[in-house]
C-alpha positions in Angstrom: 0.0 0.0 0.0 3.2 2.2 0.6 3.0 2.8 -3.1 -0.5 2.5 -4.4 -2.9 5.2 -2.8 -3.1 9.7 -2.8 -5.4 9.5 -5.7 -5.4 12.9 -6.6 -5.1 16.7 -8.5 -2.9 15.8 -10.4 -4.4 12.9 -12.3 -6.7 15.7 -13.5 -5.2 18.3 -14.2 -3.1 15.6 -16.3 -6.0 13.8 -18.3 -7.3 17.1 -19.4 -3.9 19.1 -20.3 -5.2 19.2 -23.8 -8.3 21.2 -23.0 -6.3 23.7 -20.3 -8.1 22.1 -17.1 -6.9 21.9 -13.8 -6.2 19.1 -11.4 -7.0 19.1 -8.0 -5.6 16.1 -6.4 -2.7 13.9 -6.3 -2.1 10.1 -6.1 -1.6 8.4 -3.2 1.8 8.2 -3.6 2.7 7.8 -0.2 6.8 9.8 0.4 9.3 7.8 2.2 10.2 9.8 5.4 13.7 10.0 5.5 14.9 11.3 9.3 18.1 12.9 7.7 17.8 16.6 5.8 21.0 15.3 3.7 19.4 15.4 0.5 16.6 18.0 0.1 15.6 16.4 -3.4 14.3 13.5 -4.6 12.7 12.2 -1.0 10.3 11.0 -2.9 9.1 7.4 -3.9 9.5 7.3 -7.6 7.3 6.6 -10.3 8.9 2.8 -11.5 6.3 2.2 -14.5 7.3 0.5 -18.0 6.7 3.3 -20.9 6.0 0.6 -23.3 2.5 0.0 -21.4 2.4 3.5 -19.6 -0.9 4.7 -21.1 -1.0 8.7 -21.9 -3.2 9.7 -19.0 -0.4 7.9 -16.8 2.5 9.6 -18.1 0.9 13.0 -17.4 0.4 12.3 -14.1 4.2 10.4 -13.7 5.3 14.0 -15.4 3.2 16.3 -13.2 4.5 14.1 -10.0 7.7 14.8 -11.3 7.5 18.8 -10.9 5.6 18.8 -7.8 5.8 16.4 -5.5 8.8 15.0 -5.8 10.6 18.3 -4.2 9.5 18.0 -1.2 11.5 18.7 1.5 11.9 15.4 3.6 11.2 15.9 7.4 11.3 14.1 10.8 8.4 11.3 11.7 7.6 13.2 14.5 7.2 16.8 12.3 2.9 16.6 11.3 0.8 18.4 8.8 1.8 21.7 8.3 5.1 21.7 10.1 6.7 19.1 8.4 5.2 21.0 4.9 6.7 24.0 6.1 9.8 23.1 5.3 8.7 22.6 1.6 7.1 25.9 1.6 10.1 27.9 2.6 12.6 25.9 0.6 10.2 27.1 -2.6 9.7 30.8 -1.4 10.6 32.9 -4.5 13.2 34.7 -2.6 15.3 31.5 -2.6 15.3 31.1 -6.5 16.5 34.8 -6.6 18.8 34.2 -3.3 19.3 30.3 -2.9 19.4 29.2 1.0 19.1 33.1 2.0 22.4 33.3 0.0 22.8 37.3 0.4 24.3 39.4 -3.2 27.9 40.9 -2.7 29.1 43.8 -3.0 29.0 43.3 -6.5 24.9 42.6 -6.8 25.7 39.2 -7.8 25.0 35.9 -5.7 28.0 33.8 -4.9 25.7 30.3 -4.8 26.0 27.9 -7.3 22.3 27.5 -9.3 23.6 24.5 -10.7 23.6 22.7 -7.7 20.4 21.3 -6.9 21.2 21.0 -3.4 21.8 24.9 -2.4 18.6 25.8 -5.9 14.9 25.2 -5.8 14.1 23.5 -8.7 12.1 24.9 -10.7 8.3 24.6 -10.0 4.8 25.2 -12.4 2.9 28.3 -10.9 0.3 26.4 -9.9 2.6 24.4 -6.9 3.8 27.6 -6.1 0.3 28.8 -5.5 -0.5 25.8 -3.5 2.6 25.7 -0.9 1.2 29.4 -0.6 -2.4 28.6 0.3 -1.4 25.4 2.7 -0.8 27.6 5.5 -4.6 29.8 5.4 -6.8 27.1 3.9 -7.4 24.5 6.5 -5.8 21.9 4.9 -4.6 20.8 8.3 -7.5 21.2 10.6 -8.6 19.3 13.5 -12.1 18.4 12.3 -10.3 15.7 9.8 -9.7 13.9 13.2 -12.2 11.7 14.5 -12.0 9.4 17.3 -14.3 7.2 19.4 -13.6 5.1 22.3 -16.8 2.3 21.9 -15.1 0.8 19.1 -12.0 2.2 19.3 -11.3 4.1 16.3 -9.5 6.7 14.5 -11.0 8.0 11.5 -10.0 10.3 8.7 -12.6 12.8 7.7 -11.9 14.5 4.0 -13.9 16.6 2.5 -16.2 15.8 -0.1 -16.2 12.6 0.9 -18.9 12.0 3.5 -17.3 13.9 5.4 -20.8 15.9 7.0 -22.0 12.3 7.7 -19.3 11.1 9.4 -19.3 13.8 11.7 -22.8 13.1 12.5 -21.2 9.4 13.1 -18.9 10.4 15.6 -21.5 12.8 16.7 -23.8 9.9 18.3 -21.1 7.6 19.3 -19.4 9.8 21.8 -21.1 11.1 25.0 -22.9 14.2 24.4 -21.4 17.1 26.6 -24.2 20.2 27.4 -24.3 23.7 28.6 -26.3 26.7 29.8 -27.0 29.4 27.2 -28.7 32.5 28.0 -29.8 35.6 26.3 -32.2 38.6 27.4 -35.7 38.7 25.9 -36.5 42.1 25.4 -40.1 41.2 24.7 -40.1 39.7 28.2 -37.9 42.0 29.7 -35.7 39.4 31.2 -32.8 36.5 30.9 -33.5 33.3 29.2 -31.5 30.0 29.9 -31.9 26.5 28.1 -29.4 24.0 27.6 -27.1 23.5 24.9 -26.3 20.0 23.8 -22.6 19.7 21.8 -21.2 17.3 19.7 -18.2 15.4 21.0 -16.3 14.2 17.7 -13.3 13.1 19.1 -13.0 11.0 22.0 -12.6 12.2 25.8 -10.9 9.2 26.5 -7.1 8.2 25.2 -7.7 6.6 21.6 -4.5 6.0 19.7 -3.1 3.1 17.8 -0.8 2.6 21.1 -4.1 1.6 23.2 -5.6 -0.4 20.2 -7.6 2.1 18.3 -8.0 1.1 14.8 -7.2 3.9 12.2 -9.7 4.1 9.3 -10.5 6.1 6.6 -12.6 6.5 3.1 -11.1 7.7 0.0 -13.3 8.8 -3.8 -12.0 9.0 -7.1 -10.6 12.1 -7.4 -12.8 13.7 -10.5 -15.6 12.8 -9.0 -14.8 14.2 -5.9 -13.9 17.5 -7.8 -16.9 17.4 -9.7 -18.8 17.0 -6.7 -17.0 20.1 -5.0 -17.7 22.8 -8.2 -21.3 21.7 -8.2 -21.5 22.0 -4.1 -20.2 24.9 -3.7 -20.3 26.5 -7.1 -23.1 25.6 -8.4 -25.8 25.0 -5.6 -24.4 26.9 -2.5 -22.4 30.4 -3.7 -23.4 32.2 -1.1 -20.6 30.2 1.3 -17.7 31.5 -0.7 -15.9 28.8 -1.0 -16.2 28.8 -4.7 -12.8 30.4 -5.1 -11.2 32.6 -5.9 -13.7 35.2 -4.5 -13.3 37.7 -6.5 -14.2 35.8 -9.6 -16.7 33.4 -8.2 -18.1 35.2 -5.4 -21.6 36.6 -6.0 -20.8 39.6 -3.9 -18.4 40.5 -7.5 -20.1 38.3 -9.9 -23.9 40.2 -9.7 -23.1 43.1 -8.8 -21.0 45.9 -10.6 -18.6 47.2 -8.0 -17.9 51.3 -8.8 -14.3 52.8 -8.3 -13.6 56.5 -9.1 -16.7 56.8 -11.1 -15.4 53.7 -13.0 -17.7 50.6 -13.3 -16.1 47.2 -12.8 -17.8 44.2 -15.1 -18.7 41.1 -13.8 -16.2 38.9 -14.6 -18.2 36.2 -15.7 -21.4 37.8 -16.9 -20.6 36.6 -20.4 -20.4 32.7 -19.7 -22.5 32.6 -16.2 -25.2 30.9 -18.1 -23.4 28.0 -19.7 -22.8 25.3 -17.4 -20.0 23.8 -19.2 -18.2 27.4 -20.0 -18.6 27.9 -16.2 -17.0 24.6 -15.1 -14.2 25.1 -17.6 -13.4 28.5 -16.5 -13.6 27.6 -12.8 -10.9 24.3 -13.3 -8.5 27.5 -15.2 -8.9 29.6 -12.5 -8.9 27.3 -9.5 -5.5 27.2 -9.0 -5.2 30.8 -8.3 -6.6 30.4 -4.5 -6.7 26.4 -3.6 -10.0 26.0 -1.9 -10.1 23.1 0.6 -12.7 20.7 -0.4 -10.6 20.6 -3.4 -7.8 19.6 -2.1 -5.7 16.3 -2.6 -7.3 13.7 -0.3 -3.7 12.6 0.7 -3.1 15.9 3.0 -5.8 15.3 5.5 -4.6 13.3 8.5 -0.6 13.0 6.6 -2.3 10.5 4.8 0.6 10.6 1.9 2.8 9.4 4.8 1.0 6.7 6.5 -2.0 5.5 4.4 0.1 2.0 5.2 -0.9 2.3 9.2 -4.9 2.4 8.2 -6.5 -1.4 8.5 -9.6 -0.1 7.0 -9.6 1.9 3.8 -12.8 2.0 2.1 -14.1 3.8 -0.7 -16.8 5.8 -1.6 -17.9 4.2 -5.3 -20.7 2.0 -6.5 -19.2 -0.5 -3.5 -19.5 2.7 -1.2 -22.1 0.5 1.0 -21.1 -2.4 1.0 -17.5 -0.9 2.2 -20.0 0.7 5.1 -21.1 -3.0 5.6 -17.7 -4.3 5.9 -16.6 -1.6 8.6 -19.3 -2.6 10.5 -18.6 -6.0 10.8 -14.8 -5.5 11.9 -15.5 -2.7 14.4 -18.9 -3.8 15.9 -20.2 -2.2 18.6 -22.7 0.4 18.2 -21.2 0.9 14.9 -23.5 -0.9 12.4 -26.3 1.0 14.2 -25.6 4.6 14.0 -23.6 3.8 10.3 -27.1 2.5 9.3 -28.9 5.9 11.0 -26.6 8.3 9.3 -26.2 6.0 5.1 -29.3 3.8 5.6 -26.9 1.4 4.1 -28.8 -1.7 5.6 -31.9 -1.5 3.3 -29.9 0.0 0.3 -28.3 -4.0 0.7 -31.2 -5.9 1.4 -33.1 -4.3 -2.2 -29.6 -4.8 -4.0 -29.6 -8.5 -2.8 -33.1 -9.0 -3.2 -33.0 -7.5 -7.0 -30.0 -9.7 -7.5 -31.7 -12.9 -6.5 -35.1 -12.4 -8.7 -32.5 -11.8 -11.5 -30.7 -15.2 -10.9 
């Protein structure tokens, strides 16, 4: 599995070169972690395919890989998420490809560093990776709510967006202990304070769950177009309003309806023209995209380090046209109240039962 998995941006971006459209995720491809900072390049598992079968859709992505990925900046096992990235993102700063290694001009104007040396010189990147080490550190790609944890089963569980991800908070939602509070707030139409109690969502566990007390770690991946596809018509298409369309100030309808004045000078609309054509839209958005890297579109393989230890998950299902049975599956090996509140929050049980049922009368 150490090789097989981040199933990702770049495979799209990749497929659709020849029509100018952007990927958004990248291959499992899982980087070797190398505890030494010898060698800053090539950290990376390589791509070991035979070009006499490599098909062209692979070779993009085995190109693409090449230019991205395959720079980063190897860091510690114990360095997580954004602080092992960090490393990446500094190394990659433009300032560095002007200045290698904060390699100060002489007297003279001129840097002393050798650029040949790929050691001491960023290689050099496509805009598009530079604009994504940029948005790593503002767009939550590393937040808390992709961990979820419950003690009764024991289980750690990757949440990624666009991938269930509401539902499986609802999951962990009902198997943890529900913690409350008292809320209050002044009436005015009664003229005084009233209290009720607030019921929260626990979704990670108040007790110690970790793979060294026996948790299982678990976690669902989706094909990656799909999973973009699903994110341009979430939160493009049917919900605008949350701005996460991005960037805002091409997608947003606070620019995109209304005509914004400045110094008696009216700004257009920048999409006014195509707005109405679904595919001109969805093409425009996968050009633009890259610009501002929104999170639910993502590479899967960022949430949780999964590019790192996808190999340390004993459950990794997938949400396809096996997407319940998966569900089925999980429930089985963890037990517990699982199979019950999977069932409240997929209705996977019955979705079975009519597939089996259908299947039999067929046979």
């Amino acid at each position: 599995m150490t090789y097989a998995l981040l199933a990702s941006t770049t495979l799209f971006w990749a497929y659709f070169w020849a029509y100018q459209v952007y990927f958004t995720s990248i291959t499992i491809l899982p980087v070797t972690v190398i505890s030494s900072e010898s060698s800053i390049i090539g950290s990376a598992i390589p791509f070991q395919t035979d070009e006499e079968e490599e098909d062209e859709a692979s070779s993009i992505v085995r190109r693409a890989y090449e230019l991205t990925y395959a720079h980063m900046v190897p860091c510690d096992e114990t360095l997580k998420g954004l602080d092992c990235w960090q490393k990446t993102i500094d190394y990659f700063q433009p300032h560095n490809r002007k200045f290698p290694l904060d390699d100060a001009p002489n007297e003279a104007g001129s840097s002393t560093t050798d650029k040949s040396n790929p050691s001491t010189t960023p290689p050099s990147i496509p805009w598009w990776w530079q604009t994504f080490l940029r948005d790593l550190k503002s767009n939550g790609a590393f937040g808390h709510w992709h961990e979820l944890s419950t003690a009764k089963p024991p289980i750690e569980f990757c949440s990624i967006e666009k991938v269930g991800s509401s539902a499986w908070h609802d999951v962990f939602c009902n198997l943890n202990p529900k913690s409350t509070s008292v809320e209050c707030a002044y009436d005015e139409v009664i003229g005084k304070e009233i209290c009720h109690n607030e019921i929260h969502c626990q979704h990670q566990s108040q007790e110690q769950v970790s793979t060294t007390t026996g948790a299982h770690r678990a976690v669902f991946l989706r094909d990656p177009l799909e999973r973009l596809l699903s994110a341009y018509i979430d939160k493009c298409h049917n919900n605008m309003e949350e701005k996460h369309c991005e960037p805002n100030v091409v997608f947003s309808p606070h620019y995109q309806r209304v005509g914004v004045v400045t110094d008696d000078i009216i700004v257009q609309p920048l999409l006014e023209d195509v707005e109405d054509n679904d595919k001109q839209m969805f093409a425009a958005y996968l050009d633009v995209m890259p610009l501002k890297w929104n999170l639910h579109v993502l590479p899967q393989a960022l949430a949780c380090d999964l590019y790192r230890n996808i190999d340390q998950y004993d459950f990794v299902g997938h949400m396809d046209e096996d997407f319940y049975f998966d569900l089925e599956k999980m429930a089985k090996q963890y037990g517990g109240p699982l199979p019950m509140v999977l069932n409240e929050s997929f209705g996977y049980q019955n979705t079975l039962q009519e597939a089996r049922a259908s299947t039999n009368i067929k046979i």
